[in-house]
Every structure is written in C-alpha cells, then in structure tokens.
C-alpha positions as CSV (number, residue, x, y, z in Angstrom):
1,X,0.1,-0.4,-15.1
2,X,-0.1,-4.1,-26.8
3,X,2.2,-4.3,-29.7
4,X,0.0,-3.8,-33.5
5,X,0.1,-7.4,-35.3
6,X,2.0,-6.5,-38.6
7,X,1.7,-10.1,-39.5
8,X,-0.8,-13.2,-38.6
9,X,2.0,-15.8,-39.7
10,X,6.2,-14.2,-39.9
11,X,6.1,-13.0,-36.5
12,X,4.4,-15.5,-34.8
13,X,6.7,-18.2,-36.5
14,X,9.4,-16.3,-35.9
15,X,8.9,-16.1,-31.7
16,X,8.0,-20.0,-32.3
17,X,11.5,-20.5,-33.9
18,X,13.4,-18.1,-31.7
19,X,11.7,-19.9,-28.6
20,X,13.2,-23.4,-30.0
21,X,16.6,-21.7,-30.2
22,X,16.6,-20.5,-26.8
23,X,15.4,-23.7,-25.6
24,X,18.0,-25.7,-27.8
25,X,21.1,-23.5,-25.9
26,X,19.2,-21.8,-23.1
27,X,21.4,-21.1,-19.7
28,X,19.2,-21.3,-16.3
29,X,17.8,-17.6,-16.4
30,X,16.2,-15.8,-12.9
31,X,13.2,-14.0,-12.1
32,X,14.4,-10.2,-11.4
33,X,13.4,-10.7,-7.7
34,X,16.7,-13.2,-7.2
35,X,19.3,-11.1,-7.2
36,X,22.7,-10.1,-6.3
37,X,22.5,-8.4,-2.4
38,X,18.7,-10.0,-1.7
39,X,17.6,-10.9,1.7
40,X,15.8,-14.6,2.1
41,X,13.1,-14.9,4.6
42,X,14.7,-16.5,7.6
43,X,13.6,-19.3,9.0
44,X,11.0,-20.7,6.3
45,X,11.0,-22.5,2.9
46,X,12.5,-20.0,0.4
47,X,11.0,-20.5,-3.0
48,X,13.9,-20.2,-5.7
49,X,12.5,-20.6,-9.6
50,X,13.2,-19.9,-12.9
51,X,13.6,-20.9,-16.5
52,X,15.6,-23.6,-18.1
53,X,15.5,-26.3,-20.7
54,X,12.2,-28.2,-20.4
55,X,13.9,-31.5,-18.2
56,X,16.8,-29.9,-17.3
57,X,18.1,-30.3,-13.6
58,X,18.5,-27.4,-11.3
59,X,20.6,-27.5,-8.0
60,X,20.6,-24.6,-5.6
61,X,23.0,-24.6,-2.8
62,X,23.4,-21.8,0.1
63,X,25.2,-21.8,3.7
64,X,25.5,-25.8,3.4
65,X,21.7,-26.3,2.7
66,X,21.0,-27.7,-1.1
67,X,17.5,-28.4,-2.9
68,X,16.5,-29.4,-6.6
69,X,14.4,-29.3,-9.0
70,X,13.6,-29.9,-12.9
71,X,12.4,-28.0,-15.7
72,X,9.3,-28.7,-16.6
73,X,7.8,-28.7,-20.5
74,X,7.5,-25.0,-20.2
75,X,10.9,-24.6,-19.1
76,X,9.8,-23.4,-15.7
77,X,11.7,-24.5,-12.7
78,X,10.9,-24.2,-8.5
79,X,12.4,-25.2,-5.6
80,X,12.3,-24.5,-1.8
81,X,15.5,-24.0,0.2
82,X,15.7,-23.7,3.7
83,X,16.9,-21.0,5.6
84,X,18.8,-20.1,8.8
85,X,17.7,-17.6,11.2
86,X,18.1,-13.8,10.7
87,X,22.0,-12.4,10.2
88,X,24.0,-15.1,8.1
89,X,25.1,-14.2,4.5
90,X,27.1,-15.8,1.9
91,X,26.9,-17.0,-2.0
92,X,23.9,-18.3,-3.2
93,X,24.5,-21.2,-6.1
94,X,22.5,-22.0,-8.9
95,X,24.2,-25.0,-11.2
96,X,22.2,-26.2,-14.3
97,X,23.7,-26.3,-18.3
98,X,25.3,-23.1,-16.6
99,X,26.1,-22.0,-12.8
100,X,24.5,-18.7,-11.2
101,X,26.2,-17.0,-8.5
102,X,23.9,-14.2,-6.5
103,X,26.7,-12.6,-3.8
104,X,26.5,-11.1,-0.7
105,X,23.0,-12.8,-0.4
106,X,21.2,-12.2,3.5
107,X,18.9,-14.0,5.7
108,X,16.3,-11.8,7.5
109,X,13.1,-10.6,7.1
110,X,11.6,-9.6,4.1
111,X,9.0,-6.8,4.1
112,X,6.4,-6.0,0.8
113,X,5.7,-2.0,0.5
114,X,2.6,-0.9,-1.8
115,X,0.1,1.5,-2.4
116,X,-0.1,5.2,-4.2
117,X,1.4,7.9,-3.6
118,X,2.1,8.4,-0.1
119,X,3.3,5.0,-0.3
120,X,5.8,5.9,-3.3
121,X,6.9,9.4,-2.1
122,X,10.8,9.6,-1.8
123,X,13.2,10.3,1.0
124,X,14.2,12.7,-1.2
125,X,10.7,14.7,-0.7
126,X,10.6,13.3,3.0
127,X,11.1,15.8,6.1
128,X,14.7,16.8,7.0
129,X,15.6,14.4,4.1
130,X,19.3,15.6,3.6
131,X,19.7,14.5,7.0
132,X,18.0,11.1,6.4
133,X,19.6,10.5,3.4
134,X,23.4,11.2,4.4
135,X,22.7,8.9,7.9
136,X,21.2,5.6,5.2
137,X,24.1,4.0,5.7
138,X,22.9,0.9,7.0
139,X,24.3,-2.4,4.7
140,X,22.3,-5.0,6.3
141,X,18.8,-3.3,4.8
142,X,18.3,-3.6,1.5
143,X,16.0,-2.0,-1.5
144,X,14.1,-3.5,-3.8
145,X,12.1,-1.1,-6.2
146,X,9.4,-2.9,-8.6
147,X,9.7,-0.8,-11.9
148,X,6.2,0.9,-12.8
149,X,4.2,-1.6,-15.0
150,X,0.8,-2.3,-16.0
151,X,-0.4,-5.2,-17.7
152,X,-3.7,-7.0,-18.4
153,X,-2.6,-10.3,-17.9
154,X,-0.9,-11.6,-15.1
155,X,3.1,-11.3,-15.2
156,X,5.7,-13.7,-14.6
157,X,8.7,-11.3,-14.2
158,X,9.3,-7.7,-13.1
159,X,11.9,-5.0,-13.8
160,X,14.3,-4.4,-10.9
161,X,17.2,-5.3,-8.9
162,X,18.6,-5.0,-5.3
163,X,20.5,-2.2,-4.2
164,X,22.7,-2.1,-0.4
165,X,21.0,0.8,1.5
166,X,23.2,3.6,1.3
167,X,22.8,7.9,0.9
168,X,23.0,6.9,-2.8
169,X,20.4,4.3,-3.4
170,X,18.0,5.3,-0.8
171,X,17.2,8.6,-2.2
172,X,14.6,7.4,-4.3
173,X,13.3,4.6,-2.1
174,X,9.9,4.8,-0.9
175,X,10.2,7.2,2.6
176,X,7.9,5.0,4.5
177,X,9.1,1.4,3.4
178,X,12.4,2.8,4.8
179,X,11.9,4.7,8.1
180,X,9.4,1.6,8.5
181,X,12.3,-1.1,7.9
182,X,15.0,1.1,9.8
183,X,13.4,1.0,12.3
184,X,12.8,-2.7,12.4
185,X,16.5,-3.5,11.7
186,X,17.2,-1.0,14.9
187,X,14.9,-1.9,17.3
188,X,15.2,-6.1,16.5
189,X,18.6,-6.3,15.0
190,X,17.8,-8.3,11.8
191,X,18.9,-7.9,8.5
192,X,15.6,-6.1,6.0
193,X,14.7,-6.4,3.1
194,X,12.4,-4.0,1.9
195,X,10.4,-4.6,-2.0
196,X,9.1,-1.6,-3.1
197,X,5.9,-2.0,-5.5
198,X,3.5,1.5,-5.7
199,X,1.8,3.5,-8.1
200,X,0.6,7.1,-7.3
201,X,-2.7,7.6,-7.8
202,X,-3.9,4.3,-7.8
203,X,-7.2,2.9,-6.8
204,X,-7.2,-0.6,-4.9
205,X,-9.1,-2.3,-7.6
206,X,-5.8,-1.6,-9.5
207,X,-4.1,-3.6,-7.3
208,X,-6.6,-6.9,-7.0
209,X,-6.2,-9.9,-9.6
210,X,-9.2,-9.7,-12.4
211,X,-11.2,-12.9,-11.2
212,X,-11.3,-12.0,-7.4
213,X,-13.0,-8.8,-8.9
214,X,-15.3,-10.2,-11.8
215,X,-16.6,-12.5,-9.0
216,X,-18.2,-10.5,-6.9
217,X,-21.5,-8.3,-8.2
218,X,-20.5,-5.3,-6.6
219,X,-17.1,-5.3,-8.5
220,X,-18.1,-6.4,-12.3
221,X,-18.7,-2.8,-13.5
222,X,-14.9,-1.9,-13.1
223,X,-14.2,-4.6,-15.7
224,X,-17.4,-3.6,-17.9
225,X,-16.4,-0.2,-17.6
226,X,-13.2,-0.7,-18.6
227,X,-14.2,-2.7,-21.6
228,X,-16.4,0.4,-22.7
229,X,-13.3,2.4,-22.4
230,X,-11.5,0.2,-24.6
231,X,-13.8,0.3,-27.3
232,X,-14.2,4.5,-27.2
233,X,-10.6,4.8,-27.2
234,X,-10.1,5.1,-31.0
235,X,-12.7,8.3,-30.6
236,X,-10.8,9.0,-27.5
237,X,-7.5,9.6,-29.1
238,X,-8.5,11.2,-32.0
239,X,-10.8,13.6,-29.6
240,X,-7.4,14.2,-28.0
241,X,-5.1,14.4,-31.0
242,X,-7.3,17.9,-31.8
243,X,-7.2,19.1,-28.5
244,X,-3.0,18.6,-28.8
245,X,-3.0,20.6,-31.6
246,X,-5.0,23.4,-30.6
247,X,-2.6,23.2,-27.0
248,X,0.7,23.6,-29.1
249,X,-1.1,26.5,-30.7
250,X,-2.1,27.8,-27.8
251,X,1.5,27.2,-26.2
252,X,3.3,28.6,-29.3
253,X,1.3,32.2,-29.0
254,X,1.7,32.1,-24.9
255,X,5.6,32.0,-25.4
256,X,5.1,34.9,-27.7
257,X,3.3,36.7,-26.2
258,X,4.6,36.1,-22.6
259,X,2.0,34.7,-21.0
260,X,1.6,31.5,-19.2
261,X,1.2,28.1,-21.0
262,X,-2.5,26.1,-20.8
263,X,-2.2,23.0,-19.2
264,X,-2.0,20.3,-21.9
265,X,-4.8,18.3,-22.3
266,X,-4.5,14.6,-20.7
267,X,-4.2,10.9,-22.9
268,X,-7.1,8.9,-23.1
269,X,-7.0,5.8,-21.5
270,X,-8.0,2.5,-23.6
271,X,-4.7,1.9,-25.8
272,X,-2.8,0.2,-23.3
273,X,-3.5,-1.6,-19.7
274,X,-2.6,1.5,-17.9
275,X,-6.0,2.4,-15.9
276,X,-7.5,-1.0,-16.2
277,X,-8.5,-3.1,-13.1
278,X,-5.9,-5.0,-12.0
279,X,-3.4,-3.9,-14.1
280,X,-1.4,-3.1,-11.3
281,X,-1.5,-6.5,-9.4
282,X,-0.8,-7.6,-13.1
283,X,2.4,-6.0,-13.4
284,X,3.9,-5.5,-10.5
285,X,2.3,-8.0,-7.8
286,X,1.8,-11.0,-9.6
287,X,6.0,-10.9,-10.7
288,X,6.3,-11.2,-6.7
289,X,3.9,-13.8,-5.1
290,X,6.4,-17.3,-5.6
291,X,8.7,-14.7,-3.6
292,X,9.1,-15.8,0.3
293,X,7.6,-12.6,2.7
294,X,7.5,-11.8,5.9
295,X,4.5,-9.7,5.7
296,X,2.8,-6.4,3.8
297,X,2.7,-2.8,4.5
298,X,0.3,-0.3,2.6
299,X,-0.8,3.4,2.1
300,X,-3.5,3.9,0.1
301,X,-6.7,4.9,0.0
302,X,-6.9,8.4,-1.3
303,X,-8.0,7.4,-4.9
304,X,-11.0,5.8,-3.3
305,X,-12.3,8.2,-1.2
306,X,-15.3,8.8,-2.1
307,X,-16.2,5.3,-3.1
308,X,-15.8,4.2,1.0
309,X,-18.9,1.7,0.2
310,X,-17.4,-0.4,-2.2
311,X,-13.8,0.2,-0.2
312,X,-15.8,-1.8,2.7
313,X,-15.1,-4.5,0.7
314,X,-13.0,-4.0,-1.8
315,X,-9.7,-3.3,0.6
316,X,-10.7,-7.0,2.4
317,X,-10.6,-8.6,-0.5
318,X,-7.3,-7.5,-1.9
319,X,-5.5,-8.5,1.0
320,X,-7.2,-12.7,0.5
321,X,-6.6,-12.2,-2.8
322,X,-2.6,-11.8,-1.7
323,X,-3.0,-14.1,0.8
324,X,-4.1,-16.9,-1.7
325,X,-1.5,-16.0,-4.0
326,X,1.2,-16.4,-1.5
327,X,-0.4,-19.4,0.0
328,X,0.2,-17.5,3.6
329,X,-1.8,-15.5,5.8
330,X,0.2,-12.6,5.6
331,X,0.3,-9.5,8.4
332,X,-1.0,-7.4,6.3
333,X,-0.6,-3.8,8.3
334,X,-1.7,-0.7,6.6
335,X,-1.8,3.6,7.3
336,X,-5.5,5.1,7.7
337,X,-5.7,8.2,6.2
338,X,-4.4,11.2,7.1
339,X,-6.2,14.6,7.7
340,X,-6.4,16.6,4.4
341,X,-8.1,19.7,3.0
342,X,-9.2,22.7,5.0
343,X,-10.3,22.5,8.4
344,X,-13.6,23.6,9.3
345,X,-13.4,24.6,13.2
346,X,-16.1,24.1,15.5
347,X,-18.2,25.8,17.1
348,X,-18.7,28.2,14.0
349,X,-19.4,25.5,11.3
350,X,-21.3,22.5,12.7
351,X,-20.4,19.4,11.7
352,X,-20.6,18.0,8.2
353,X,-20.2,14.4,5.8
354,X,-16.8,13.4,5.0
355,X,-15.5,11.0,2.2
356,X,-12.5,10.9,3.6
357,X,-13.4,10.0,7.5
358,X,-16.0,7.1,5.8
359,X,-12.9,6.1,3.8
360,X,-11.3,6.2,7.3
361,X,-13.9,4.1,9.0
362,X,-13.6,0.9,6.0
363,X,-10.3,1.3,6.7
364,X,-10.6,0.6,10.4
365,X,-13.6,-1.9,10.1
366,X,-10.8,-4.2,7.7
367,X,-9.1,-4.3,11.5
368,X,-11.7,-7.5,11.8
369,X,-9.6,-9.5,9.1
370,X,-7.2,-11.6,10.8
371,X,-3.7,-10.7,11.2
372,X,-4.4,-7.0,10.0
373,X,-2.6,-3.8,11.6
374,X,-3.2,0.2,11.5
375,X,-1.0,3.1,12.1
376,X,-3.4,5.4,12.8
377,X,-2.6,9.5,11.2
378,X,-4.9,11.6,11.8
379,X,-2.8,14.0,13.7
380,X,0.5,14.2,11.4
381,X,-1.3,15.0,7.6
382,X,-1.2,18.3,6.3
383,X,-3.8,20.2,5.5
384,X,-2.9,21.9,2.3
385,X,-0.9,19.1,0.9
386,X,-1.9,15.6,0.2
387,X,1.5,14.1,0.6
388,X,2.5,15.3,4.4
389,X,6.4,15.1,4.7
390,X,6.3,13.4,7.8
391,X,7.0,10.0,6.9
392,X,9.1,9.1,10.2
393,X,6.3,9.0,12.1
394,X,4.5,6.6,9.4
395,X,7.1,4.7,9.1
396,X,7.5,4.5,13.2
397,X,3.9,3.8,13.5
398,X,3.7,0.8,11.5
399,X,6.9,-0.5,12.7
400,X,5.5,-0.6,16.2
401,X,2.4,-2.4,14.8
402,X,4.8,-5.1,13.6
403,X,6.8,-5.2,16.4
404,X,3.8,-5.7,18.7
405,X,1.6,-7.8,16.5
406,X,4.3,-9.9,14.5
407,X,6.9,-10.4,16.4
408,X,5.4,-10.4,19.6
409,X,7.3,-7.4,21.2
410,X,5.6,-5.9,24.3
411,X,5.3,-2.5,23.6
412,X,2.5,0.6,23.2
413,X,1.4,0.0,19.6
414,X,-1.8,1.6,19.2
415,X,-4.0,4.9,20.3
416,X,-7.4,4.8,22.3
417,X,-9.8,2.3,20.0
418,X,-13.5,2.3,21.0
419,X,-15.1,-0.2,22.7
420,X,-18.4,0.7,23.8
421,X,-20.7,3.5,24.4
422,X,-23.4,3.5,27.1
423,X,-26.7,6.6,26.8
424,X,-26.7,8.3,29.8
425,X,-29.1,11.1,29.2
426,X,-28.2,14.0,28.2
427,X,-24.6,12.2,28.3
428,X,-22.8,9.2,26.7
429,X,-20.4,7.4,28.1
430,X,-17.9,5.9,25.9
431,X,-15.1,3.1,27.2
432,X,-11.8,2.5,25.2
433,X,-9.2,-0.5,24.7
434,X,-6.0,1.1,25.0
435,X,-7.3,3.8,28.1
436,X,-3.8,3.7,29.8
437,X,-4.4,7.7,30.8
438,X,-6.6,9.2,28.2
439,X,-5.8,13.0,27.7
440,X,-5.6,15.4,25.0
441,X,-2.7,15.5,22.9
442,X,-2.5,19.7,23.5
443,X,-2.9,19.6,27.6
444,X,-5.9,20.9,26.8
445,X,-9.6,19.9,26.5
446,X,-10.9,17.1,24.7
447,X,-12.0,17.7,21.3
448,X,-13.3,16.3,18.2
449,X,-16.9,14.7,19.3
450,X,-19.8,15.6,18.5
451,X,-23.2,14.1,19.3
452,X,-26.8,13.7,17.7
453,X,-30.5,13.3,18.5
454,X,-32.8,10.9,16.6
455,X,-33.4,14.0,14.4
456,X,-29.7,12.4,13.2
457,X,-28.1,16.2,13.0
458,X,-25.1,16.1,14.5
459,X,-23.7,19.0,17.2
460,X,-20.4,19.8,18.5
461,X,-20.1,17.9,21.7
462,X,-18.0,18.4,25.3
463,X,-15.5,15.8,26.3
464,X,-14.2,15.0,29.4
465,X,-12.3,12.2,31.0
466,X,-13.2,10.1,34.0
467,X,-11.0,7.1,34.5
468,X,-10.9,5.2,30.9
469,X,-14.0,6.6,30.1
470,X,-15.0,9.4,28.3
471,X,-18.2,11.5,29.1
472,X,-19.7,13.5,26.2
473,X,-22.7,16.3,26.2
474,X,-23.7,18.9,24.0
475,X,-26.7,21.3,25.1
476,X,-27.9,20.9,22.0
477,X,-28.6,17.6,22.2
478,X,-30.8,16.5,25.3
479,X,-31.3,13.2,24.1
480,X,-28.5,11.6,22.5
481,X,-28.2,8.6,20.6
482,X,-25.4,8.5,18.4
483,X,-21.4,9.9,18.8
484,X,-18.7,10.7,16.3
485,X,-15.4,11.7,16.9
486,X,-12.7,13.1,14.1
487,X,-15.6,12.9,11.7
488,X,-14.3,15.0,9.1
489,X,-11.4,15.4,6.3
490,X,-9.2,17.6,8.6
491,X,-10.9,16.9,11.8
492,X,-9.5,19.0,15.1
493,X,-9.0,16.1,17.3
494,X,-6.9,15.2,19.9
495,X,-7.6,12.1,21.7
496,X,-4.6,10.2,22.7
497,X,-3.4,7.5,25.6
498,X,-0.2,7.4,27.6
499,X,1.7,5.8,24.4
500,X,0.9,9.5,22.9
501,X,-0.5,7.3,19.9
502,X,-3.8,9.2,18.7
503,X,-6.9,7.6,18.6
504,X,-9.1,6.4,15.0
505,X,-11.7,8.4,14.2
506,X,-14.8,6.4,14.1
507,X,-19.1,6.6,14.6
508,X,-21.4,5.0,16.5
509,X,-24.2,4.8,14.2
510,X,-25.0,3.0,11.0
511,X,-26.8,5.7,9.4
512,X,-26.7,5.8,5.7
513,X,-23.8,7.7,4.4
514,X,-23.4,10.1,1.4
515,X,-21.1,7.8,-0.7
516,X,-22.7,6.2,-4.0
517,X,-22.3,1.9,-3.8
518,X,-20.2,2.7,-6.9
C-alpha cells in the first residue's frame, strides 16, 4: 500500500517556491515515529532525525545525555543519542530555530510487529477480549500503529503516533503484538514498545524493497507483472465501471424486490501502488528502518500458500533485506502457520499434498537464518476460520522464543524439532531436539505420521514412543523410506514434549512438491 499532472510548469514551480518558503522559516519538524509517550531502545545508539534548514544546528538532549547534528542541503538531519538501561523516563529535547519537547518519553525495548492479517487482527476480535481489554492497563507498554500505506517509492515518513496502553487504545492494537509484549513487560519487567505495521492479505513480496526483488531471477516477474497490470488498468477500470453499473442495477431491483444484494464487483488494481511489489515495505517499512529496534515479530504467510517454492526464498530474503536496512542483524522471530480448512481424518482418507504444510516447511527451513525464531501453531488454528481467536497463546509463544533466544532466559521455548531418522525395516526411527518426555498432547496415541515406500505413496503410520525416539510402522508399508508428520492443512497431530509446546510439522524426503516455482 499518483496525483493527474494538471500542469508541466505552475505546479511544479509552485512546490519549488513553497519549498524555498518553508526552508526560509522552517522550524525543526519530526518523523511520526518520534513522538510524545515513545519508548527508545535501551542501551544502544538511538537514532533521532528530521528536517530543518539546510545548515542549521540540531541539539538533542535526554536524561543528561546530549548529541548534535546539522542539516544537510536537503534539510535532513540525524543524530545518535545514548541510552540508559530499561525503566527511566523523562523529556526528550530537541532545540534548533525552534525547541521540541516529546514528554513522558521511556527507555526499554522496542519490538517491530508485521505481517497480514493474523498479524493485524484486533483485541477487539481476540478470545475473551472484553476481559483483555478492560485488564490493558499497563502504562509502561506502549502502541505504535503504522497507518495503512502503499507507495511505489520508498517513504521517508509514516502516519501515526504513540498511544499509553490502556482499555481505550488497545482495542484496536494488533492482538498478538500485544499479548506478545505483555507478556515480555511481565515476565522481564521492562518497559515495551510495540510498532504495529500490517496489512491483511498481504503477500511477502509486498513487504520486500523493489531492488532486493528485481535482483534475483526467480523474483523479476512480480515487477514485470506488475508493470503489465499497470498498462491494462485503463481497460481494467472501464471493464469495471460497466460491471458497477449493472451491480447498482442489480442492487436497486434486489431491494425491491426483497432479495439479497450481488456482491459488488472488485477495483482493478493498476491506478495506484496498492497491489504492487513492495509497496508495502514502501509505505510502511521504509518510514521505520533509521528507527532503533530491539527485534521483529511476524505472521504471515497465508497469501503465499501455494507459492511455498518461491516462499523458500522469498521469506529469507525479506528478513536481509530488513537487516541491511537497519544495519542490524535483527531477531527476527515469526508464527508458522496454523491448521486451516477441513480436516480429513485418517484412516478413511489417506494422506494427501498440502500448500499450506509445504508453506509450513519454508517456513521452518528459514529456521537456518541466523538469529531466526518460530512459534510453532499447528494445534491452536481453527478449522473453519482463517483468523483463530486465540491470540494469547501466539502471543505467549513468541514471547518465550524471545525470552529464550534474545534475552537469554532459561526456559522451555520450543516443541519436539526433528533431528534424524534412521530405516529400520519395516520401522523408522526418528530422534528429536527438544525430547524432554515426548507424549501426545490428548494422553493418547501418537498421531499424525505417516510413512511411504519408494512407490512415494504415502500411508497412515503407527507411532509410538521409546525414550526420545519415536518408532513409526504402517503395514502398508514394508519397506519404508520416507516419514511425514502433520502433513496436511488441518493435520490431526499431537506430538508434544514436557514444555506442552507442539512439535513442527515437517518431511523427510525431498520429493518434488505440487507447488508451481511461480
């Protein structure tokens, strides 16, 4: 997430003019991101820019600590202030032509939330949210929301501002950025700050910055494509202008007569940078990457399932591509996908290809990129609804990936993870990190495996545990050479460890899958 040129010369003479003016009076003027009620990144170099006159000085001062800077010809100005640890607050001071105050300013840890939809979903729509909502009273977490915006060019500035967490501004935070951050600030008593930047329905190439994509093969058709879209779109629209008429028609006589409206047909895309690659990253990312982070959480995935062979990729190179931009290797700890659509239960139905569980697997293959993290949620989706309510657990789950992985906590973090499988004819034995007692979620008997022959069909296997191993047979299968476990949209699995953390789905074998490369 383009204006019509009326003019080749007023306009543009005006803006030039206008520009001077500014210039000639201008008063230091902030990014969105420094606000009133932020939280700074503790212990680090915290970036503070801007705009002023081009040469004018800037002096920041906060808790005693001072830095400066000057404008440059573009009016730009940057400067890195260090702060304390986590828990003091006070004024921040900005002093140029003019003096900024930003109040009630805190030093703690500063958290980036993005993705689609299940990344975006409120509190509001969250389980037992009235609850949730009237307990938010917690002052030292605080809510950042990056207004919806898509651009083709990189941005220098966003739309938002920070909000105190309370019943009244959390309502429409992001659920998960929340329970994830509350339960940071509870467990490790620091001040949060949690920026909220998602889009439903958003594929990750949305999200990635134009020239990481054009420079990789696999990735130049997004742009191609989009450029094809572009040039349809005055067909497009007027394609779509007849079938808007013939809705309201349609609409008009439904009210008469009493029956149910048509759906109205959607916009084209093409007329603005909504639906273009990195459009997204654009708007709403590139506004944030000067900003001092702790780290990045992220649910997404949905919008390319489907296209799990490019996302073996793709998701990798979004997160360098935020990496560069912040100059940090970031943690950068994201949700695997949760079990969705109906569930086809063995032994009836044998078992089947799955977008969504080879979605699953890039997504737990991206677990090889340094200082990466996975809540793991195969166990809490809901089957009839693509946004499950149960965002506690999500944001639980990725809190005790942080916890554990960033600020070196010792505690249970993650579900059985496979480590590697031995033939044993007409068993397989598989070992696990994480094999603190394996059991079944239930009390009851493994399930979820399945094995195959070299004939590559795959059969509903029997699991049982023996130590930290777990043995799996199926009758059908004398000679097995391959496992999979959970390998399905709304698999029935229940593989867990003594943290009651479930295990990732996942496959032994490298057999070609029914996804397209694009």
């Amino acid at each position: 997430m383009p204006t019509p040129i009326v003019s080749r010369l007023v306009p543009s003479t005006l803006g030039f003019l206008l520009l001077l003016g500014a210039h000639a009076c201008a008063d230091i003027k902030l990014p969105s991101i420094l606000g009133d009620h932020m939280v700074l990144q503790q212990q680090t170099d915290a970036a503070l820019w801007g705009w002023a006159d081009p040469g004018e000085s800037v002096e920041a001062s906060f808790l005693g600590t001072s830095a400066s800077a000057v404008a440059g010809p573009d009016g730009r100005w940057s400067l890195n202030l260090s702060t304390p640890k986590a828990g003091a607050n006070g004024d921040l001071k900005l002093r140029g032509k003019n003096t900024i105050t930003l109040k009630d300013v805190l030093v703690g840890e500063v958290w980036l939330a993005s993705g689609q939809s299940n990344m975006e979903w409120p509190l509001a729509k969250a389980a037992n949210a009235l609850q949730e909502i009237a307990t938010a009273k917690l002052p030292q977490i605080r809510l950042f929301t990056v207004r919806r915006s898509a651009h083709e060019e990189p941005q220098q500035d966003c739309e938002g501002h920070w909000e105190v967490c309370s019943p009244e501004s959390v309502v429409n935070f992001s659920a998960v950025a929340y329970f994830f951050g509350r339960a940071l600030h509870n467990d490790l008593g620091f001040p949060v700050g949690l920026v909220h930047s998602s889009w439903g329905g958003t594929p990750a190439e949305f999200w990635t910055p134009k020239e990481v994509l054009d420079a990789i093969p696999e990735f130049r058709h997004l742009s191609e494509n989009w450029e094809k879209t572009k040039a349809n779109y005055p067909k497009a629209k007027a394609e779509f202008e007849e079938k808007l008429n013939l809705w309201r028609a349609a609409s008009a006589k439904a009210k008469t007569d009493g029956t149910p409206a048509p759906q109205p047909p959607r916009p084209p895309n093409g007329g603005d940078a909504t639906g273009s690659p990195s459009s997204l990253y654009n708007g709403m990312i590139a506004p944030l990457t000067s900003f001092s982070i702790q780290g990045v959480i992220w649910y997404q995935g949905e919008a390319n399932a489907g296209r799990a062979r490019e996302y073996h990729t793709l998701f990798p190179t979004l997160i360098a591509s935020w990496r560069r931009e912040w100059e940090a290797e970031l943690p950068f700890l994201f949700v695997q996908l949760a079990n969705f659509n109906a569930r086809r239960l063995p032994p009836s139905i044998d078992p089947e290809e799955s977008h969504w569980a080879e979605l699953r697997e890039a997504q737990l293959r991206t677990l090889e990129v340094p200082r990466t993290g996975m809540a793991v949620t195969i166990d809490i989706g809901e089957g009839d609804n693509i946004h499950p309510k149960n965002k506690q657990e999500v944001g639980r789950r990725l809190a005790l990936v942080a916890k554990a992985s960033v600020y070196f906590v010792d505690t249970a973090y993650c579900g059985p993870v496979l480590n590697t499988f031995q033939l044993e004819a007409p068993k397989v034995r598989l070992s696990f990190r994480n094999s603190d007692a394996l059991k079944a979620s239930d009390g009851g008997n493994i399930k979820g495996f399945a094995v195959a022959g070299e004939d590559r069909v795959f059969h509903w296997a029997e699991a049982e545990v023996q130590d930290s191993h777990v043995i799996v047979s199926s009758p059908r299968v004398p000679h097995p050479v391959a496992v999979r476990y959970g390998w399905a949209d709304n698999p029935s699995c229940n593989l867990t460890n003594a943290s009651a953390l479930p295990a990732s789905p996942f496959r032994t074998d490298d057999w070609p899958q029914p996804t397209p490369a694009k």
